[in-house]
C-alpha positions, 0 to 999 in steps of 0.5 A: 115701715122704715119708709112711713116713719122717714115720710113722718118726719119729714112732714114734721120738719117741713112744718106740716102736720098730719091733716086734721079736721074741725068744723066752723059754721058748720062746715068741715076745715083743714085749713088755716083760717085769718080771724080779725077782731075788730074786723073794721077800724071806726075811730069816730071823731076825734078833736084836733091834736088828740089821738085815738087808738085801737088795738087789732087781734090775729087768730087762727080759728082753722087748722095748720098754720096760719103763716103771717107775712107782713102788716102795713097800714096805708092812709093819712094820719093813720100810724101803724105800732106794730113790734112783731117779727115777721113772718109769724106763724099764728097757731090754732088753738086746736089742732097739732099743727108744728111751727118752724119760727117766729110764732104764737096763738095770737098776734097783735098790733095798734093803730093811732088816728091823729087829725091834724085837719077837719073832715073824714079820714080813710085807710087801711091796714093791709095783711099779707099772708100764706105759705106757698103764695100771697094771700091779701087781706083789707081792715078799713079803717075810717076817722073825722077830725073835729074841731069846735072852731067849726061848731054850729050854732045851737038855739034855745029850744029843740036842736035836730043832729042829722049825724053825731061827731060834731061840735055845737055852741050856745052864747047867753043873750043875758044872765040865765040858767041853761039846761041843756040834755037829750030827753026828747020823744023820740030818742028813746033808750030802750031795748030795741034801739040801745043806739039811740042814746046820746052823750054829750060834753060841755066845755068852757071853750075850745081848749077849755075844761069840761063843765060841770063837775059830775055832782053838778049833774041833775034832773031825770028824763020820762022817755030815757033815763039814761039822758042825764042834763047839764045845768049852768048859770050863764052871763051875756055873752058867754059861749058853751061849746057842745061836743055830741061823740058817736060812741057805738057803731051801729048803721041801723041807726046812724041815719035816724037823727038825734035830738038835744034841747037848750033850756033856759030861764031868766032870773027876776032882774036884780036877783044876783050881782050878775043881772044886777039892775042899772041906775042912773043917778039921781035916784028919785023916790024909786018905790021898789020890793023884794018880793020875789026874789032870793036871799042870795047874800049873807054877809055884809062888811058894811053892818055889824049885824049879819041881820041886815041881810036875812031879807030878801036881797035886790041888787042895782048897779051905780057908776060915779064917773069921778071922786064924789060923795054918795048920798042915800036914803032908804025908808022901810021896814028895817030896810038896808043900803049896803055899797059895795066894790064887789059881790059878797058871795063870800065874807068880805073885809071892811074895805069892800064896804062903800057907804051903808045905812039901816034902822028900824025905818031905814036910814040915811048917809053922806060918804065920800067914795072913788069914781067906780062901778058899785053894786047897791044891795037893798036888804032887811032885817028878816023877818019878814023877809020881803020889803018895801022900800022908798030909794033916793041916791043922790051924787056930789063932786069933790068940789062939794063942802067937806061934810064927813066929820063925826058930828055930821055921821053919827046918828042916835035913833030911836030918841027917846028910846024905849027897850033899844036904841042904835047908834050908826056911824059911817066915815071914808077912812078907818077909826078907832071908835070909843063909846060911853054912854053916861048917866046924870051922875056921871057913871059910865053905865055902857062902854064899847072900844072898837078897832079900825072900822068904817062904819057901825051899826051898833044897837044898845039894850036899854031895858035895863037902865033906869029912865031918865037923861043919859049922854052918848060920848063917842070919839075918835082919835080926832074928834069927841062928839056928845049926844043926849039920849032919853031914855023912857 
């Protein structure tokens, strides 16, 4: 007996166990067995100068002790973090195996892939184990080193992707809007291929910022719905660079081809600032209309009244190769001239006006403006919303007559008036504007002060006056200029 219980112990501290037995698979097993998860390393793609990591698992799914000797990793651009001591002896979770040192039920470990270069990468993770001899086991591990300077160019239409992890780009022709997505026939998310689904990222750049923010994301697919679409609005020639990732491993399906699709549409011409529609001056008698087209612009700095902009917009683009005067002349119904030295996507200061007109039948001005590149926005007084119009631009050097005095600037119209009259005013500096409109008995019946304007565009309301002569003095703190006005 003394014997039996000395021969125990001894088992004991020699780190042996009694025998037991489990099954795996089936199989009868009193041994320890290594278990990787994951039993391969696929990092995929990876951009130049990121890093991906994976974090491996060792676990004993036998009996006894699995004892760990040693974990080394072998491969270029391939980097081992590893903060166990060994040896290490992994327990199994079941049995009544003893440890002796270092030891515990898992251990666990990470590897970083960092391609400084394009191209595949392989290694491998190599571990060594046993208790009375070395036992080698191999975890491969492969990568590819993306760069979007190696992108290949994408074309309008259906674009055939023999294999993912690779860069696309797409440069606009002219002003446009691109969608591009993966809802194609056969690339069908379903049941029996869940593979097939294809991510992709647009970015700005190869070093640039990802387009669009996600609420910008539209559109369904009938074969997937899982393909959702990028839609941008493009200028010439700006580049999109298309990053299609392989997000799962699954060789089943890696030599099938996938598919992604580069829609685009084109504006009507002079729609939006951004395809704005050239000039070359003079402009003669250019018949035009806005049908068709959007109201893309709300605000005018040019016109008192945001009504002239409720229309249809139809945007050209002037070049003046020097200081001159710019000379207008719309007809149309309330039709509008709006000059301007930037786009008003938002509301914009006095000083982006250049020269303005409207009326009830269009208008005319005379205004000296730098040498530059303007854009001349065509609008109305909505509704109707579209216009026919009738356009003369026409363009003189600074050597012409000065001819931008009050006097010559401001119009009265209609007159005689009935239920209204305007009152347009255009100047290449900034005026403090008095109005009065007197009548035969010398009272002021209308006064309006303004500050520091440009231009106006200012209606009066007639139909409360009584008919008859009236006098419109405006001045300035230069000038005073008196019209007659006849109201009927």
């Amino acid at each position: 007996m003394k014997t039996s219980i000395l021969f125990t112990g001894m088992l004991i501290l020699l780190g042996f166990a009694p025998v037991s037995v489990i099954s795996v698979s089936g199989q009868r097993v009193t041994t320890p067995i290594l278990s990787v998860i994951p039993k391969t390393g696929e990092f995929y793609g990876v951009q130049l100068g990121q890093s991906r990591s994976l974090t491996f698992t060792l676990k004993n799914k036998g009996v006894s002790i699995l004892n760990i000797k040693k974990v080394e990793i072998v491969g270029e651009r391939f980097t081992l973090t590893d903060s166990n001591t060994y040896p290490f002896e992994v327990v199994a979770d079941s049995g009544v195996a003893f440890s002796t040192g270092n030891s515990g039920k898992a251990i666990t470990f990470s590897v970083e892939f960092s391609p400084m270069e394009t191209g595949n990468f392989t290694g491998k993770i190599i571990i060594t184990y046993g208790l009375w001899s070395d036992e080698i086991y191999e975890i491969q591990l492969t990568g590819k080193g993306l760069s979007c300077n190696d992108a290949i160019e994408a074309k309008k239409g259906e674009n055939y992707v023999p294999a993912l992890d690779v860069w696309y780009k797409y440069t606009a022709d002219k002003f446009s809007i691109v969608d591009i997505n993966s809802c194609h026939p056969k690339q069908v998310n379903s049941s029996k291929n869940p593979y097939r689904l294809v991510y992709f990222y647009v970015y700005d750049g190869c070093n640039g910022y990802l387009m669009p923010e996600v609420d910008e994301w539209t559109g369904s697919c009938p074969y997937d719905r899982e393909a959702i679409p990028v839609w941008l609005v493009m200028n010439p020639g700006q580049t999109v660079y298309i990053l299609l990732p392989k997000v799962y491993e699954n060789p089943a399906y890696e030599t099938n081809g996938y598919y992604f699709n580069i829609n685009v549409t084109y504006p009507i011409d002079g729609d939006v600032c951004e395809n704005a529609i050239p000039l070359t001056l003079p402009v003669v008698n250019l018949f035009g209309n806005t049908r068709g087209l959007n109201d893309d612009y709300n605000y005018s700095p040019c016109s008192p009244y945001t009504n002239y902009m409720d229309g249809n917009d139809i945007v050209y683009t002037i070049t003046l190769p020097e200081d001159g005067y710019l000379i207008g002349d719309i007809i149309g119904a309330y039709g509008s001239i709006h000059v301007l030295d930037e786009c008003p996507k938002v509301e914009l200061p006095k000083d982006y006006c250049k020269a303005f007109t409207g009326g009830p039948n269009g208008g005319h001005f005379r205004k000296k403006i730098p040498a530059g590149t303007y854009y001349v926005i065509i609008s109305n007084w909505a509704p109707p919303q579209t216009l026919d119009y009738l356009l003369n631009l026409s363009w003189e050097g600074t050597s012409a007559v000065e001819n931008e005095s009050l006097v010559n600037s401001l119009n009265v119209y209609p007159n005689p008036a009935h239920q209204k009259f305007i009152v347009s005013f255009n100047s290449a500096a900034e005026n403090d504007l008095k109005m009065e409109l007197i009548n035969i008995s010398g009272q002021v019946v209308y006064r309006h002060e303004l500050k520091s304007v440009f231009s106006i565009q200012e209606e009066i309301d007639a139909s409360g006056f009584a008919k008859g002569v009236y006098y419109l003095k405006v001045n300035t703190s230069k000038e005073t200029v008196v019209r007659k006005v006849i109201v009927k």
